[in-house]
C-alpha positions, 0 to 999 in steps of 0.5 A, a space after each residue: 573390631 578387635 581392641 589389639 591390632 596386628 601390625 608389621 605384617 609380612 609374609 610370601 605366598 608361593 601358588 602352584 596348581 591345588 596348592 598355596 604355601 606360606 612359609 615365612 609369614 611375620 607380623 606383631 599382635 599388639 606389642 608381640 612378635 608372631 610368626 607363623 607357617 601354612 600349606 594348603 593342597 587339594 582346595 576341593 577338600 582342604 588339606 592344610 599344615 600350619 604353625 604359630 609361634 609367638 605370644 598372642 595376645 587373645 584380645 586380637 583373635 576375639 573376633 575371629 571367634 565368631 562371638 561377636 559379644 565375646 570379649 577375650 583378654 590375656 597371653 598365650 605363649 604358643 609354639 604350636 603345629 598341626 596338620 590334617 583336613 579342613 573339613 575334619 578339624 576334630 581329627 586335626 593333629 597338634 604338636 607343640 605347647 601354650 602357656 596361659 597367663 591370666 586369661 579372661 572369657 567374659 561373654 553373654 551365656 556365661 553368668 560369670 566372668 571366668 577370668 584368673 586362666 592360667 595353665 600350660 597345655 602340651 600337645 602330642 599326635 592326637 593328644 593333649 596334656 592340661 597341665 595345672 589350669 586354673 580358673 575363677 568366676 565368681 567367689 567360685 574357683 576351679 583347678 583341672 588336670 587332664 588328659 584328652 584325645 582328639 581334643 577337637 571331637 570333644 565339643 562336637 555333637 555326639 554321634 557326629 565324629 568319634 568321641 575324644 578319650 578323656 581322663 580329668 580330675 577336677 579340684 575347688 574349695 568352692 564351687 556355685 555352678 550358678 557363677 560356672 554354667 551358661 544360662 539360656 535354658 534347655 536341658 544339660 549337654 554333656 561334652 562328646 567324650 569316652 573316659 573319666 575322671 575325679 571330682 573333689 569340692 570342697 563346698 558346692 552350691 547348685 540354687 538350694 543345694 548346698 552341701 560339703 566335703 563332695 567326691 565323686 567318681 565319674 565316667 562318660 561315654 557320648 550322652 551319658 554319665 555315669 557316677 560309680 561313686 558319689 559321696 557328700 556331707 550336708 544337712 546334718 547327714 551324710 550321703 554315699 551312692 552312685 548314679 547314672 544320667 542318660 541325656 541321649 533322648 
């Protein structure tokens, strides 16, 4: 059901007892050459090394998402490794780098189009450099900069593996979260990370709320998150304070 096809594909496989290799495999994702590598041993309890290197055109790796409402356009220059077991994919470690040019997720939670994707990711034993990433939805607009460990542990439940370490700042000049957040009800999920980071908007809108000149200092731990410091303008005033929000139970 993809909307791009991929065509021209090559490659050999190489089977010895537990074990399946694939060291030359070719093929082209829309216009694009890609090549990519795999080892897989230990079958009841998967073992697996892969590599890609290419530029993807996502459209054609939509499907493999599991959304079947998902609709995923724009390029990622990819250069990527990794190795680890299957069964643990939070604790799969990643070397190399992706480049992400005007990319868009478009799907039914989300109430906006995010679209306008652009940043560089650098990935290194068990870390990852979000560099300059940008993003829209909306009249809303999005910059972060980020440092996470373990990024694969952070959309795990918490509890379940241990916590990606994250630090982040986060920039917009206007943000509505009614154009960013999902909808379909339930109460507020917070990502499974340990660390911090820093939140500066310009003017946020949150249904009535709609305030200016908003900073706020923020740490997270699995199911919490605490603000040390918090400081906005609106209404005729001006607020300071901190806050704390466990959404453990």
């Amino acid at each position: 059901a993809a909307p791009v096809g991929v065509d021209a594909l090559n490659f050999t496989a190489d089977f010895a007892p537990d074990s399946l290799g694939i060291g030359d495999l070719a093929c082209r994702v829309g216009p694009q050459p890609v090549r990519a590598q795999l080892a897989v041993t230990r079958f009841a309890d998967p073992y697996v090394r892969f590599a890609v290197q290419g530029n993807l055109d996502l459209a054609a790796i939509a499907p493999m998402l599991g959304q079947k409402d998902m609709k995923l356009a724009g390029h990622a220059a990819v250069n990527v490794r990794g190795h680890g077991r299957a069964k643990d994919a939070s604790a799969m470690a990643l070397d190399g780098t992706a480049q992400l040019d005007n990319v868009s997720v478009e799907t039914k939670p989300l109430p906006k189009k995010l679209e306008a994707i652009n940043g560089g990711l650098a990935f290194s034993a068990d870390k990852v450099a979000i560099k300059d990433l940008s993003l829209k939805a909306g009249q809303s607009s999005v910059a972060l900069s980020a440092s996470v460990t373990r990024p694969l542990a952070v959309m795990a439940m918490p509890g379940s593996v241990p916590p990606a370490g994250v630090q982040f700042s986060l920039a917009s000049p206007y943000l509505d979260l009614a154009e960013i957040m999902p909808g379909g009800g339930g109460g507020p999920v917070l990502p499974n990370a340990k660390g911090g980071g820093t939140v500066r908007i310009a003017r946020l809108k949150n249904e009535k709320l709609d305030v200016k000149n908003v900073s706020a200092d923020l740490a997270l731990e699995p199911g919490i998150m605490s603000v040390p410091a918090f400081g906005l303008d609106g209404y005729g005033g001006a607020i300071r304070g901190n806050a704390r929000f466990d959404l453990r139970d």
